[in-house]
C-alpha positions in Angstrom: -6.3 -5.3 1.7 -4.8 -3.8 -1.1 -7.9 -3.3 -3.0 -9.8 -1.9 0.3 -7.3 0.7 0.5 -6.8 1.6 -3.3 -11.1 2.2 -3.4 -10.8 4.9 -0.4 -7.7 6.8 -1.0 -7.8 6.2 -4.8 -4.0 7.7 -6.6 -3.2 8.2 -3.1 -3.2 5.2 -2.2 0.8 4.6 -2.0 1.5 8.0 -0.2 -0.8 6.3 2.8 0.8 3.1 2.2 4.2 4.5 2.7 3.3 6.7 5.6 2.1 3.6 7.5 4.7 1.9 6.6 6.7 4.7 7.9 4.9 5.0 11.1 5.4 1.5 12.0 9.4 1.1 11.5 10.1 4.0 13.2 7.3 2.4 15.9 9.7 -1.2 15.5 6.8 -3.3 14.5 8.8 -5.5 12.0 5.9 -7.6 11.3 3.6 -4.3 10.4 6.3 -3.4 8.0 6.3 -6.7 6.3 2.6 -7.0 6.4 2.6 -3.4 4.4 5.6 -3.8 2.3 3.0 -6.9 0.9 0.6 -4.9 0.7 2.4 -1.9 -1.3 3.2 -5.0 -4.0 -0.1 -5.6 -4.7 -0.9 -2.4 -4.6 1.6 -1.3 -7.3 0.6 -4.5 -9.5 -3.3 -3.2 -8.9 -2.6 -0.1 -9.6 -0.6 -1.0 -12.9 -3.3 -3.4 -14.0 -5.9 -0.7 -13.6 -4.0 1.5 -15.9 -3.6 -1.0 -18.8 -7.0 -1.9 -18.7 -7.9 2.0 -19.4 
């Protein structure tokens, strides 16, 4: 899921990451946030990987 959301939002990627992370606490899904606070990891280790690489 990382990956799918890294190719359509690109650097902004985290920023929509966070918000929905965001949106779900304050929403009291604890499962969503866990679910997206996995996905923010990968994310940030995607995201780092990409910008060794370049």
């Amino acid at each position: 899921m990382a990956s799918m959301v890294l190719r359509q939002h690109g650097e902004c990627a985290p920023v929509v990451v966070a918000e929905r992370i965001g949106q779900l606490a304050s929403e009291g899904k604890g499962e969503g946030v866990a679910l997206w606070k996995e996905v923010a990891i990968r994310l940030d280790r995607l995201m780092r990987s990409e910008g060794a690489s370049q």
